[in-house]
Every structure is written in C-alpha cells, then in structure tokens.
PDB file with SEQRES, HELIX, SHEET and CRYST1 records, atoms N, CA, C and O in Angstrom:
SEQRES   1 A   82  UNK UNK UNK UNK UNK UNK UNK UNK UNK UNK UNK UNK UNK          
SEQRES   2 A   82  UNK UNK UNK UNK UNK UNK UNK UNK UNK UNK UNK UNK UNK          
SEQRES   3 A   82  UNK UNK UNK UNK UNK UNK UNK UNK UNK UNK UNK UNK UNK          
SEQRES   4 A   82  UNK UNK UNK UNK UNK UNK UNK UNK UNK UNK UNK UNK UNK          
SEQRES   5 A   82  UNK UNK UNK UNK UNK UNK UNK UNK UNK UNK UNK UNK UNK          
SEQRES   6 A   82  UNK UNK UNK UNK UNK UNK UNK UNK UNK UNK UNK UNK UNK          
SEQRES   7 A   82  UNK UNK UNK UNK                                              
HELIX    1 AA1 UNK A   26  UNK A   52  1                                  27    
HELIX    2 AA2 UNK A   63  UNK A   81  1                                  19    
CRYST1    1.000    1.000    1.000  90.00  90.00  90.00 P 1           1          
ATOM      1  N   UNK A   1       0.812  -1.194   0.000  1.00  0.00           N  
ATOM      2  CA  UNK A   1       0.000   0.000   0.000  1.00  0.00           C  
ATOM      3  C   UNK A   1       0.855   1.259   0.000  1.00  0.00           C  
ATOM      4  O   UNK A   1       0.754   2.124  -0.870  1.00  0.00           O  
ATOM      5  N   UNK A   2       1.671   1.311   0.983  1.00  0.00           N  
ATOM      6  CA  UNK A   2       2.924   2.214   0.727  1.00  0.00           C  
ATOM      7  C   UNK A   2       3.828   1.540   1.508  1.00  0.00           C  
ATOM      8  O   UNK A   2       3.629   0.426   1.994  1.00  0.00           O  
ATOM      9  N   UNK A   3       5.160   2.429   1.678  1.00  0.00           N  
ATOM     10  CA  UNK A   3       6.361   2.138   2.277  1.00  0.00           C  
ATOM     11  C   UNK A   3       6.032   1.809   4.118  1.00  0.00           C  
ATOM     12  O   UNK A   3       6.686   1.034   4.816  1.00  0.00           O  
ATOM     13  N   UNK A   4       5.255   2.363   4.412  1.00  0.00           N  
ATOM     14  CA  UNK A   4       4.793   2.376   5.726  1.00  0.00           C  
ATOM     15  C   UNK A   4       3.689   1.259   6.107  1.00  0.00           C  
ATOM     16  O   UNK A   4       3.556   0.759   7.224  1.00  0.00           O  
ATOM     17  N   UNK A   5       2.757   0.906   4.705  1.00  0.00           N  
ATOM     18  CA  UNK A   5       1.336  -0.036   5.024  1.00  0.00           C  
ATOM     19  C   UNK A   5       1.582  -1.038   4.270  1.00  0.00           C  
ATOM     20  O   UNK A   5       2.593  -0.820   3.602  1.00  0.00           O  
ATOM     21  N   UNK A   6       1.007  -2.294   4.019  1.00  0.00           N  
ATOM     22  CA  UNK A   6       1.012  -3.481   4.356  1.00  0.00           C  
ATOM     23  C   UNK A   6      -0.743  -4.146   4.144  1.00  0.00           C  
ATOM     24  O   UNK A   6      -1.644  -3.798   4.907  1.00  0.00           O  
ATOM     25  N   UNK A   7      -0.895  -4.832   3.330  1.00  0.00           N  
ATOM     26  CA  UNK A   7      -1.790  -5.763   3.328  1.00  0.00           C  
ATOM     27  C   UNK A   7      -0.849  -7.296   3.005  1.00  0.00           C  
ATOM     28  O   UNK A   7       0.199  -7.462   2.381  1.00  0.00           O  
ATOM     29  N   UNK A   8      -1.923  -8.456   3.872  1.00  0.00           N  
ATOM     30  CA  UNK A   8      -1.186  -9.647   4.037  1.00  0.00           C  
ATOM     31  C   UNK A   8      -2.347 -10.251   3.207  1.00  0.00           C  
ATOM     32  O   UNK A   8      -3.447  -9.833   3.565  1.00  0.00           O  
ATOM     33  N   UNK A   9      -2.357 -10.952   2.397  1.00  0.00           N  
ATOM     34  CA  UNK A   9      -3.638 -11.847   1.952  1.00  0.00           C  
ATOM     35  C   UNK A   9      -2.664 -13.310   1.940  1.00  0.00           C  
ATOM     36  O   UNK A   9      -1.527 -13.461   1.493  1.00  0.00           O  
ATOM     37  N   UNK A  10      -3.686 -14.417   2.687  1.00  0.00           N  
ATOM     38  CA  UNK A  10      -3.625 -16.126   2.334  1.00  0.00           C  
ATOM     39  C   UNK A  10      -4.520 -17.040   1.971  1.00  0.00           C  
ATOM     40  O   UNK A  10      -5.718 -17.246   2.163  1.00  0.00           O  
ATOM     41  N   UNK A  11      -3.152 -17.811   1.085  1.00  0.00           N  
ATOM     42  CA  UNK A  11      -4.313 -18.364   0.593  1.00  0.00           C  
ATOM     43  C   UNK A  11      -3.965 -20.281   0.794  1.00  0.00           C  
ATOM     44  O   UNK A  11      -2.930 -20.922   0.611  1.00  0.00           O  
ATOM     45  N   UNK A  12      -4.736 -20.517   1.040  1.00  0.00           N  
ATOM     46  CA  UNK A  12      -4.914 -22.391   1.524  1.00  0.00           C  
ATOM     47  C   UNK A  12      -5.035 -22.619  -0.344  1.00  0.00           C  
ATOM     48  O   UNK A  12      -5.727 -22.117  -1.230  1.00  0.00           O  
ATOM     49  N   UNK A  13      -4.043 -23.561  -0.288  1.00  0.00           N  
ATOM     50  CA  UNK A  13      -4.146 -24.308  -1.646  1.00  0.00           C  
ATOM     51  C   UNK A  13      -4.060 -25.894  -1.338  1.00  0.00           C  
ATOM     52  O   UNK A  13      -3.006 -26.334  -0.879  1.00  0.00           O  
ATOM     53  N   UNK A  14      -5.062 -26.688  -1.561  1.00  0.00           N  
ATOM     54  CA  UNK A  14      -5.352 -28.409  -1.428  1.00  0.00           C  
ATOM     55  C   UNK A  14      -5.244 -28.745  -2.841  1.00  0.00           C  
ATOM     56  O   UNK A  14      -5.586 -28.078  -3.817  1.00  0.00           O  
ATOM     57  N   UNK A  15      -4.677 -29.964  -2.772  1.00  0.00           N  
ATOM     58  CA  UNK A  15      -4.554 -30.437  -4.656  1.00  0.00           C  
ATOM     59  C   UNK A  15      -6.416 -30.705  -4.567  1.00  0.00           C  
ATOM     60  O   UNK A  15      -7.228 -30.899  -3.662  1.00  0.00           O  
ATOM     61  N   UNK A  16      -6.469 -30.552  -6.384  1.00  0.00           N  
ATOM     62  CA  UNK A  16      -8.118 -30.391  -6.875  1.00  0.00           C  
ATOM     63  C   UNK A  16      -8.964 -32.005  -6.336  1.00  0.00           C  
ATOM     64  O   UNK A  16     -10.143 -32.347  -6.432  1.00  0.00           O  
ATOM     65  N   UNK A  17      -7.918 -32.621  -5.841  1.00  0.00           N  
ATOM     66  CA  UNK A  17      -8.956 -33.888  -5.367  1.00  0.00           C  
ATOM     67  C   UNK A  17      -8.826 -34.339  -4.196  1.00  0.00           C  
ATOM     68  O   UNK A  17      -8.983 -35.546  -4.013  1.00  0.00           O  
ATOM     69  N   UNK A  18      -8.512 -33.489  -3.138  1.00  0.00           N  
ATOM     70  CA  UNK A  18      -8.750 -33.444  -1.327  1.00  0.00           C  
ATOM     71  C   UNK A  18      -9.715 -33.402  -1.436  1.00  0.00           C  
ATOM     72  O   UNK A  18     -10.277 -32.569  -2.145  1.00  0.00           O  
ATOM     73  N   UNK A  19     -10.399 -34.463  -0.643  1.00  0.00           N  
ATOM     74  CA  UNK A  19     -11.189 -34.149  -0.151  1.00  0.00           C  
ATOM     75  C   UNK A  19     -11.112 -33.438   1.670  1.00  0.00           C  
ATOM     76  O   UNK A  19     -10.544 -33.969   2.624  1.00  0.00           O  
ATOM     77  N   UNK A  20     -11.750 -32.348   1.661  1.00  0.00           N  
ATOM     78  CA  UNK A  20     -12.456 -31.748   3.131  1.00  0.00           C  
ATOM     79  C   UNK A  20     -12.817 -32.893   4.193  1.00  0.00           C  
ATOM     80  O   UNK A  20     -13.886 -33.504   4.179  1.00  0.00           O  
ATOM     81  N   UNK A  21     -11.696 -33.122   5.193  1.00  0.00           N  
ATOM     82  CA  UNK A  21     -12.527 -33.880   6.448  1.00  0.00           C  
ATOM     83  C   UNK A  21     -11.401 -35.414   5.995  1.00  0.00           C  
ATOM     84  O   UNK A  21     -10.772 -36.090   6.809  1.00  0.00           O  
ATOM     85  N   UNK A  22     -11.438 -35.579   4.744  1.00  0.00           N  
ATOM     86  CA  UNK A  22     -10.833 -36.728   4.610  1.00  0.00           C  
ATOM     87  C   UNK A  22      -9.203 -36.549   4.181  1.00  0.00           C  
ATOM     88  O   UNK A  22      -8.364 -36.917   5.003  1.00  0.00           O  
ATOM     89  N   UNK A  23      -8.917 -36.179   3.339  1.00  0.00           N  
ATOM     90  CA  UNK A  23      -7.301 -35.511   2.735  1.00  0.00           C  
ATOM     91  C   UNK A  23      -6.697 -34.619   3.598  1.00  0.00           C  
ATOM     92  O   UNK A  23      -5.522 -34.703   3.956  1.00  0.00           O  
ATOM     93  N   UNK A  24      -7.686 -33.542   4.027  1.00  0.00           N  
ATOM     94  CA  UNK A  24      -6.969 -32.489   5.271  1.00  0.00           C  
ATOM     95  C   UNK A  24      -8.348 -32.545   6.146  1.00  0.00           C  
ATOM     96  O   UNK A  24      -9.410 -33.160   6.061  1.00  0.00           O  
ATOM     97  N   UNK A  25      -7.842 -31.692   6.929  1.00  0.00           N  
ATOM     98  CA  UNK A  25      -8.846 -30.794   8.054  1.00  0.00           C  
ATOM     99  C   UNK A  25      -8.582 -29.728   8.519  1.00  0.00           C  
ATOM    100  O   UNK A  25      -7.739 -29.304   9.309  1.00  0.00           O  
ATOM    101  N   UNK A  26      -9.717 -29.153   7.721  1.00  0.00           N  
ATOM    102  CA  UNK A  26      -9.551 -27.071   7.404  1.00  0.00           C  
ATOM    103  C   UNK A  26      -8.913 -26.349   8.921  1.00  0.00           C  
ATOM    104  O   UNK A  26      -8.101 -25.425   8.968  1.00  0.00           O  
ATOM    105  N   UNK A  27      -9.673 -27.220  10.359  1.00  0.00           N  
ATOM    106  CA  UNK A  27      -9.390 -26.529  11.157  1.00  0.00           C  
ATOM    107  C   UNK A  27      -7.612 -26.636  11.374  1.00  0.00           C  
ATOM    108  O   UNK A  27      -7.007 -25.631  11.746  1.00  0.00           O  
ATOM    109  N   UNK A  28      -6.956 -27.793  11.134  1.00  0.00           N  
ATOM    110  CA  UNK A  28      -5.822 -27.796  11.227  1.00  0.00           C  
ATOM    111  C   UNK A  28      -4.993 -27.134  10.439  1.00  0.00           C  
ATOM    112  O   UNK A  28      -3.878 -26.813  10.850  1.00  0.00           O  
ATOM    113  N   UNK A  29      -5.340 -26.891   9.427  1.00  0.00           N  
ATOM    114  CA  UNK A  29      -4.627 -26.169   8.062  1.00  0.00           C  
ATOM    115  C   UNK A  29      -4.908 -24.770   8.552  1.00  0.00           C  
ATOM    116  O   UNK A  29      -3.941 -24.041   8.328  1.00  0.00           O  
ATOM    117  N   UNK A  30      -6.251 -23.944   9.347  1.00  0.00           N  
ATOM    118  CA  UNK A  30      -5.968 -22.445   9.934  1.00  0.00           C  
ATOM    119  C   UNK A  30      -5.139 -22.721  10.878  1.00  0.00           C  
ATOM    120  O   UNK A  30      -4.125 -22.092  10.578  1.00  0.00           O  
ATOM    121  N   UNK A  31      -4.932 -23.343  11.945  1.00  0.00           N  
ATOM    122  CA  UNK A  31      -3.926 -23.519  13.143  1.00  0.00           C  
ATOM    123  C   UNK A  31      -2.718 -23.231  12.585  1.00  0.00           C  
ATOM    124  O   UNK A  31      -1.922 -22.440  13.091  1.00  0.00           O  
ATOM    125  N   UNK A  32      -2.541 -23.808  11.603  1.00  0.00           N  
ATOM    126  CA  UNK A  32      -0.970 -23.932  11.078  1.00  0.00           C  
ATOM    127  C   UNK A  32      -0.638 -22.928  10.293  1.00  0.00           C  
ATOM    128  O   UNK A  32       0.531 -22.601  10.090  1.00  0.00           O  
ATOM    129  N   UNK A  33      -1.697 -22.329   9.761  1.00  0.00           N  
ATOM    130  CA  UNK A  33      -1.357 -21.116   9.137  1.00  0.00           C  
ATOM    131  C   UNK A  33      -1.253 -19.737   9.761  1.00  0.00           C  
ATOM    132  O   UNK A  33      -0.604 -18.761   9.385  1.00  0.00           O  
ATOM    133  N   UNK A  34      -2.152 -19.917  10.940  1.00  0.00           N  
ATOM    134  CA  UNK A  34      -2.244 -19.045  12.480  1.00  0.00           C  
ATOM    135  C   UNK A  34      -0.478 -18.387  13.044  1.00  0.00           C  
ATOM    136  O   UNK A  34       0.098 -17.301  13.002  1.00  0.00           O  
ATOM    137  N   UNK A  35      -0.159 -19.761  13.536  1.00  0.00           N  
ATOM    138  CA  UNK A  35       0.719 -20.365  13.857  1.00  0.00           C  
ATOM    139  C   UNK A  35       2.273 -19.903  13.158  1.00  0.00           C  
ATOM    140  O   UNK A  35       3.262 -19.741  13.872  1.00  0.00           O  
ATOM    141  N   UNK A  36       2.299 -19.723  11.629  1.00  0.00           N  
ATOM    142  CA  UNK A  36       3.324 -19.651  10.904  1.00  0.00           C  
ATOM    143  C   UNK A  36       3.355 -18.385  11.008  1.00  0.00           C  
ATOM    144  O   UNK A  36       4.258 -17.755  11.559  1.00  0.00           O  
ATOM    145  N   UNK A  37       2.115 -17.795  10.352  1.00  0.00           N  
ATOM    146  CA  UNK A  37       2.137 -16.255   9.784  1.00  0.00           C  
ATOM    147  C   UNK A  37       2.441 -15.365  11.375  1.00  0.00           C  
ATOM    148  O   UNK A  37       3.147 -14.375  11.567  1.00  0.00           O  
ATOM    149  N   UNK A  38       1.502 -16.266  12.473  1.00  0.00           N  
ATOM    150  CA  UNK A  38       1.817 -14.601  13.946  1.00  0.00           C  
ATOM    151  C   UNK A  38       3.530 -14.799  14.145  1.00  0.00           C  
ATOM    152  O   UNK A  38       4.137 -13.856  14.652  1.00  0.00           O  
ATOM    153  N   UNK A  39       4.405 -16.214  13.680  1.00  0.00           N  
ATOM    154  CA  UNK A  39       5.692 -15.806  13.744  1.00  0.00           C  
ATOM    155  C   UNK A  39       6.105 -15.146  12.814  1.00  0.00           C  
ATOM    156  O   UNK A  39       7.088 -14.468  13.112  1.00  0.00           O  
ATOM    157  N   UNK A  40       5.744 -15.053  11.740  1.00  0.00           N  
ATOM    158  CA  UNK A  40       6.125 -14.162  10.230  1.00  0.00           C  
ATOM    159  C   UNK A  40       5.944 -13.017  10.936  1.00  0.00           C  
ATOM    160  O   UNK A  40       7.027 -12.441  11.047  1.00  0.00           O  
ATOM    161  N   UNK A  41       5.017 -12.405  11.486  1.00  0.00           N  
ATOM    162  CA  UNK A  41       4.278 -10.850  11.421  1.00  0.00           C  
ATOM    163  C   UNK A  41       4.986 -10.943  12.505  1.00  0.00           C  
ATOM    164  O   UNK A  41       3.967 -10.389  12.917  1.00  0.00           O  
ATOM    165  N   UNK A  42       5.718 -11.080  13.436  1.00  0.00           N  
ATOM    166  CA  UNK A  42       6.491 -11.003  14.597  1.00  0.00           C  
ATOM    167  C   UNK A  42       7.544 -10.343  13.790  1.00  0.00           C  
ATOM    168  O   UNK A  42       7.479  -9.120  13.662  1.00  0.00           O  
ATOM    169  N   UNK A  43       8.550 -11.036  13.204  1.00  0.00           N  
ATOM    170  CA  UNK A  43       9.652 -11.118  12.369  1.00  0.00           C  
ATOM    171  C   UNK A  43       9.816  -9.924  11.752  1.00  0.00           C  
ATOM    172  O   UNK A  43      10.851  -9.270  11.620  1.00  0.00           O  
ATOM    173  N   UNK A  44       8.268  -9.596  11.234  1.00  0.00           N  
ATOM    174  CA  UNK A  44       8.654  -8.498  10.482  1.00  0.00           C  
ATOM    175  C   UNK A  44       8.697  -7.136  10.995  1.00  0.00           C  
ATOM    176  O   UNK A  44       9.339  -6.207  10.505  1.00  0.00           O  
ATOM    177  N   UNK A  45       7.765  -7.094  12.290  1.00  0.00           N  
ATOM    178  CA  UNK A  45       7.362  -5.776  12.758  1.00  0.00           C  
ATOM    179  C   UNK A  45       8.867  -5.646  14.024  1.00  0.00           C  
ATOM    180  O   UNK A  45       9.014  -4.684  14.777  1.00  0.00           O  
ATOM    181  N   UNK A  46       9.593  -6.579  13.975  1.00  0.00           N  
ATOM    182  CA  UNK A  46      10.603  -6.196  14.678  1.00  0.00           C  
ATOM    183  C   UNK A  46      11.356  -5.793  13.691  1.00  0.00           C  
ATOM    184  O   UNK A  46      11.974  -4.755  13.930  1.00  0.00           O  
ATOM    185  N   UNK A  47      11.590  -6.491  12.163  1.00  0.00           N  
ATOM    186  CA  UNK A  47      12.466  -5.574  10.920  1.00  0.00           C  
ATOM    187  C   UNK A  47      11.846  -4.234  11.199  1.00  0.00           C  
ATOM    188  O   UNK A  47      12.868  -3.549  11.204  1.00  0.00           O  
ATOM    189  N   UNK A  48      11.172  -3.663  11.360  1.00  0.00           N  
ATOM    190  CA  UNK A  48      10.372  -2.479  10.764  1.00  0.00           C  
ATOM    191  C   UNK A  48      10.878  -1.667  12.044  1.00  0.00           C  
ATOM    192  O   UNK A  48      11.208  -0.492  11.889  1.00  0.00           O  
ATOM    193  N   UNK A  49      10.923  -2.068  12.891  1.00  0.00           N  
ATOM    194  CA  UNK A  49      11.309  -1.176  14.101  1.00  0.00           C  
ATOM    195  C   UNK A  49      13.234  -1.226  13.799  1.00  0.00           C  
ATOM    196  O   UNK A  49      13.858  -0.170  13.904  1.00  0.00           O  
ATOM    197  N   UNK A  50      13.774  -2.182  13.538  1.00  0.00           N  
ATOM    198  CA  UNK A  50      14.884  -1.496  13.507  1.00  0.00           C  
ATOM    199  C   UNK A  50      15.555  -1.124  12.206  1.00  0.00           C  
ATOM    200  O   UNK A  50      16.780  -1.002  12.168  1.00  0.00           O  
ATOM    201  N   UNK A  51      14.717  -0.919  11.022  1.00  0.00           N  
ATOM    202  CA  UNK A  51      15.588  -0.297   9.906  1.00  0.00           C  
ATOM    203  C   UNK A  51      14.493   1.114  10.019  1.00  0.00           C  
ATOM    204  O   UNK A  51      14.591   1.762   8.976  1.00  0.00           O  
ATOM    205  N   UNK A  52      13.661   1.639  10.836  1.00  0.00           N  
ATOM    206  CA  UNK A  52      13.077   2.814  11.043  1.00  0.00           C  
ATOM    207  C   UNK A  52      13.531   3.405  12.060  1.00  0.00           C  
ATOM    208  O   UNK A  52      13.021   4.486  12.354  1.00  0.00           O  
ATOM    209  N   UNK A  53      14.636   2.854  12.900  1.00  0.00           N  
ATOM    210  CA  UNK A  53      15.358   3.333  13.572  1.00  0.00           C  
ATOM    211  C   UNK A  53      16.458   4.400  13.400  1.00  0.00           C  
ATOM    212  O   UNK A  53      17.206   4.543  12.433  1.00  0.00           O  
ATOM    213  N   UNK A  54      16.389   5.254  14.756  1.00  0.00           N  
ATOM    214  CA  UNK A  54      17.433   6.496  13.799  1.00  0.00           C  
ATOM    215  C   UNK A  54      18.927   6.228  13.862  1.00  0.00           C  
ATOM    216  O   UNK A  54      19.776   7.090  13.636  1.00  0.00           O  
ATOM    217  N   UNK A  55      19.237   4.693  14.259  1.00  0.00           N  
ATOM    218  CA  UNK A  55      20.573   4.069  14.243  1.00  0.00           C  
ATOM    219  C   UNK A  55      21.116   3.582  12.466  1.00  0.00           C  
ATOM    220  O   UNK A  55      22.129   3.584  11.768  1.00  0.00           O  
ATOM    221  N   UNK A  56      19.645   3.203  12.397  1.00  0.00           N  
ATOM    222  CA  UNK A  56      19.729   1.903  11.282  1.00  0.00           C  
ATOM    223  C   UNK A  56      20.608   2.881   9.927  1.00  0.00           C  
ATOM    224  O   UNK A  56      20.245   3.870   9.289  1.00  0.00           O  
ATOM    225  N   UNK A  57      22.192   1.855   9.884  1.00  0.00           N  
ATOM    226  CA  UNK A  57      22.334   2.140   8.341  1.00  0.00           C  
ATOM    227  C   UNK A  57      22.332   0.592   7.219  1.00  0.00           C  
ATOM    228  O   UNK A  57      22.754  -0.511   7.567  1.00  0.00           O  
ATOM    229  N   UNK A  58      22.103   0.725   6.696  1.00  0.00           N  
ATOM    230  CA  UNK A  58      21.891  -0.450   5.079  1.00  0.00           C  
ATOM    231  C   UNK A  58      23.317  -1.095   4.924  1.00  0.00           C  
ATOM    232  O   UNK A  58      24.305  -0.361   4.961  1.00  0.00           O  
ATOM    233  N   UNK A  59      23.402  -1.993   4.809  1.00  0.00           N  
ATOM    234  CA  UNK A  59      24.753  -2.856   4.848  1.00  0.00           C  
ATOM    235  C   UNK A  59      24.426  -4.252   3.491  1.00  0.00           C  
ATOM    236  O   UNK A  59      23.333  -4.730   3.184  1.00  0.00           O  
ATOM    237  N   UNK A  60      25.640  -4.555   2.990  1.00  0.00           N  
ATOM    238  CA  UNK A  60      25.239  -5.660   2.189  1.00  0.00           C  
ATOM    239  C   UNK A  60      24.750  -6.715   3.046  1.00  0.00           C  
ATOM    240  O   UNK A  60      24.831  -7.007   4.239  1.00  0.00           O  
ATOM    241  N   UNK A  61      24.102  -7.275   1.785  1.00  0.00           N  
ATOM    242  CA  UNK A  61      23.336  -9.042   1.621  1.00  0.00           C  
ATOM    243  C   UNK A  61      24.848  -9.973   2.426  1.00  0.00           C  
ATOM    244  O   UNK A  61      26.017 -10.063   2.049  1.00  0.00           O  
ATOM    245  N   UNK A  62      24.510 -10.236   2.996  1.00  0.00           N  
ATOM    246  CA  UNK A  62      25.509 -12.029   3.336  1.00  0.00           C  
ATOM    247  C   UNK A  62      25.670 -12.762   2.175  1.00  0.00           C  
ATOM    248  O   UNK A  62      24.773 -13.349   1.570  1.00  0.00           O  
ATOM    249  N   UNK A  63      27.338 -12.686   1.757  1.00  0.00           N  
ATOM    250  CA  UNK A  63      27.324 -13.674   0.747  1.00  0.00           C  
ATOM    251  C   UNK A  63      26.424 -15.108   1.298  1.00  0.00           C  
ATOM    252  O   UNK A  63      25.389 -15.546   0.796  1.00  0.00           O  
ATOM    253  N   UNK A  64      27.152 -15.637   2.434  1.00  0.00           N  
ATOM    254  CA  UNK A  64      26.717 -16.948   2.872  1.00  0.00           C  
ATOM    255  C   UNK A  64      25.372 -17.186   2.863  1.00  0.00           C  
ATOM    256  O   UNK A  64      24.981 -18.243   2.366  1.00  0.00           O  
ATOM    257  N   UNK A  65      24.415 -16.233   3.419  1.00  0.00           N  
ATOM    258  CA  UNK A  65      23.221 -16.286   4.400  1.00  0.00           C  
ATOM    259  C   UNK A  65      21.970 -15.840   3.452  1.00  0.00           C  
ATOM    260  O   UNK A  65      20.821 -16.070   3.830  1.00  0.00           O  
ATOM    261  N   UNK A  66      22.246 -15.156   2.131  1.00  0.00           N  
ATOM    262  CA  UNK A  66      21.201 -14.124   1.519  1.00  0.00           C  
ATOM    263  C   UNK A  66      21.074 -13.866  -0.070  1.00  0.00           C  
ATOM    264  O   UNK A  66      20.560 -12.918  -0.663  1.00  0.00           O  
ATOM    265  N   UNK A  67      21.804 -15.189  -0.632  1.00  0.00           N  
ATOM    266  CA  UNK A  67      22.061 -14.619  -1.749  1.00  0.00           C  
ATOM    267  C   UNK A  67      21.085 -14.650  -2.521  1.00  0.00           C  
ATOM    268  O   UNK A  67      21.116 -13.909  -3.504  1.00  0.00           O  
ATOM    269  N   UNK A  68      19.627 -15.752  -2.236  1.00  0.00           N  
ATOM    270  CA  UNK A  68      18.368 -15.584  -2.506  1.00  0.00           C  
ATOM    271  C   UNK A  68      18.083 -13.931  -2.469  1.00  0.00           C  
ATOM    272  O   UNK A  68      18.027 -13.249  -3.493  1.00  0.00           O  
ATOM    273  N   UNK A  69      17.951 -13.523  -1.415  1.00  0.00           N  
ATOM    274  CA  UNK A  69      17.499 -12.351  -1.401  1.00  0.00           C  
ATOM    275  C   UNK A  69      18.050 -11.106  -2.214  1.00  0.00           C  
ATOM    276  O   UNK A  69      17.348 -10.230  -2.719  1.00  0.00           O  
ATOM    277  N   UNK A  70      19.348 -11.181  -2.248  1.00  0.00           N  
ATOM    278  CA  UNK A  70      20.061 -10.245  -3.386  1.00  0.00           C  
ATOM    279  C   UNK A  70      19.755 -10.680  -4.304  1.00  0.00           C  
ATOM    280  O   UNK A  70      19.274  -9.682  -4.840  1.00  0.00           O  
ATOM    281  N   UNK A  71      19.591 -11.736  -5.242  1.00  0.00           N  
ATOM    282  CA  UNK A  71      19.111 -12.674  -6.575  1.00  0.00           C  
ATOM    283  C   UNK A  71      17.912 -11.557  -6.919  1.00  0.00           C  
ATOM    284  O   UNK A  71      17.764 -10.865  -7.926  1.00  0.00           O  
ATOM    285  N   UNK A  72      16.962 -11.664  -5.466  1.00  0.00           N  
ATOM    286  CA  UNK A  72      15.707 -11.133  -5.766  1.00  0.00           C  
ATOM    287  C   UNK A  72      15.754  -9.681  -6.168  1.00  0.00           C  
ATOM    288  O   UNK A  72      15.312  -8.967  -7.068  1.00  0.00           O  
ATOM    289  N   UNK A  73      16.433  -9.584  -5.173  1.00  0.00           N  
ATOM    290  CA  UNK A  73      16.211  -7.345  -4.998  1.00  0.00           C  
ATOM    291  C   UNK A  73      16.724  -7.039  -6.514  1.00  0.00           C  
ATOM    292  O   UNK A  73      16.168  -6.154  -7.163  1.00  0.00           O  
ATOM    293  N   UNK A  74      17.916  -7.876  -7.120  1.00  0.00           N  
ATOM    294  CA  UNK A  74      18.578  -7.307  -8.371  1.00  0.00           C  
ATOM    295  C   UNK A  74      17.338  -7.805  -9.361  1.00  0.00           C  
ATOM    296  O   UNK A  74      17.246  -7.158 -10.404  1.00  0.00           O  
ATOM    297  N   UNK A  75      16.348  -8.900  -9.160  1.00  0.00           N  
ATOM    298  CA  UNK A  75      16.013  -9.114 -10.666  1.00  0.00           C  
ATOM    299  C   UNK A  75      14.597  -7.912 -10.329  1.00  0.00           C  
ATOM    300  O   UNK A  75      14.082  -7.300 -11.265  1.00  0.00           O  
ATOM    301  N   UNK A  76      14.118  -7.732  -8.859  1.00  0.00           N  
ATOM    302  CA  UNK A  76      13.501  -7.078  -8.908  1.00  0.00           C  
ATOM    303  C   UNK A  76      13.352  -5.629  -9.770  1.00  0.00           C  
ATOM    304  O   UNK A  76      12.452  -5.131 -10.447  1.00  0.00           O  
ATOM    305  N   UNK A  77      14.542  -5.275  -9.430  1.00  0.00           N  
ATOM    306  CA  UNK A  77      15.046  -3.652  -9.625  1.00  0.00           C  
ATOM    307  C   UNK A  77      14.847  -3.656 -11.084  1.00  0.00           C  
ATOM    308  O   UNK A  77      14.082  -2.856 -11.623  1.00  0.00           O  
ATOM    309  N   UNK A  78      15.791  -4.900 -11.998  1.00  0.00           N  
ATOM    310  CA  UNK A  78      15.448  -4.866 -13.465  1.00  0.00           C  
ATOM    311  C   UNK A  78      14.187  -5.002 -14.104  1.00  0.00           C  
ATOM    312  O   UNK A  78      13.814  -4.569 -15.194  1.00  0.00           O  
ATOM    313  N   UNK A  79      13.743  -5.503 -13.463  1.00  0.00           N  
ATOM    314  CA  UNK A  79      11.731  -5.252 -13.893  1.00  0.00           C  
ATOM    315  C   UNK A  79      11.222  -4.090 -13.640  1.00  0.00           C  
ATOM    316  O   UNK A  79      10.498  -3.608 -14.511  1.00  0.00           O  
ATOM    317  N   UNK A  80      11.414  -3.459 -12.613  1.00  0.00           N  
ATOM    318  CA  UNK A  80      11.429  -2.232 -12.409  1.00  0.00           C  
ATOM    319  C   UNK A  80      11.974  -1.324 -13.704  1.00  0.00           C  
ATOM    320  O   UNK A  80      11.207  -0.982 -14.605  1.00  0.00           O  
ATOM    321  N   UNK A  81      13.041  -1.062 -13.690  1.00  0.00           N  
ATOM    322  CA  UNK A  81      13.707  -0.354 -15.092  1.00  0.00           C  
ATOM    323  C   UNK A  81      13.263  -0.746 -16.279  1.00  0.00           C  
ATOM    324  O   UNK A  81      13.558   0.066 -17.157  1.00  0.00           O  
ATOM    325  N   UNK A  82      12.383  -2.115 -16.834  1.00  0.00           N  
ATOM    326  CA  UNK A  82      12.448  -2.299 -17.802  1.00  0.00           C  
ATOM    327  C   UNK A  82      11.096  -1.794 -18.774  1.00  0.00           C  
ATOM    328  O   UNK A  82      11.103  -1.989 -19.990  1.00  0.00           O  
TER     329      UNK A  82                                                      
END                                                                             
C-alpha cells in the first residue's frame, strides 16, 4: 500500500482432489497457518522497528546467508527499469 502499510492476503491451496474432512482438516490447516504467519508478522514488525530506527544504516546481503534475497532485490530492480 505504501512504504509504511502493508496488506497480508492467504491463501490455503489443497490439490483439486482433497477431499475436506478426509485428505486435510480445514481446522488444522488455519492452526498452522495461524501459527506460521503470527511468527512471520512477529519477524517483520521487529524488521520495521529497527531499519526505522534512527541508528539503522543499510549494509550488504551475506554472501553466505542471503544470496536468494540479493538474486531477488537485483532481478527485482530490473523489472522495475524495464
């Protein structure tokens, strides 16, 4: 929404021939999705507090730890420009 806001949308995907009650069980599949995302949204709102911090400066990606994420930001940026 902007640099500051945030919409989260999920979505439950079952292959086209689960059956409900028998293949899964919906209530377990929200638990687990409960479960994942309040540690995600943890994760993030502590990022958000410290790169909005008036300490925070920008440092490279971890070769070791991140190179997914640099992969991303660069092919991002070129879609961007293109």
């Amino acid at each position: 929404m902007s640099p500051t806001r945030t919409i989260v949308r999920g979505y439950w995907l079952v292959d086209e021939k689960a059956v409900e009650g028998e293949d899964y069980d919906p209530e377990k599949v929200a638990a687990f999705h409960d479960g994942v995302m309040g540690e995600d949204w943890e994760i993030c709102r502590r990022q958000w507090r410290g790169v909005t911090s008036p300490g925070f400066q920008p440092g490279p990606y971890s070769p070791l730890k991140e190179q997914n994420v640099d992969r991303y930001v660069r092919w991002y940026a070129r879609q961007m420009k293109a």
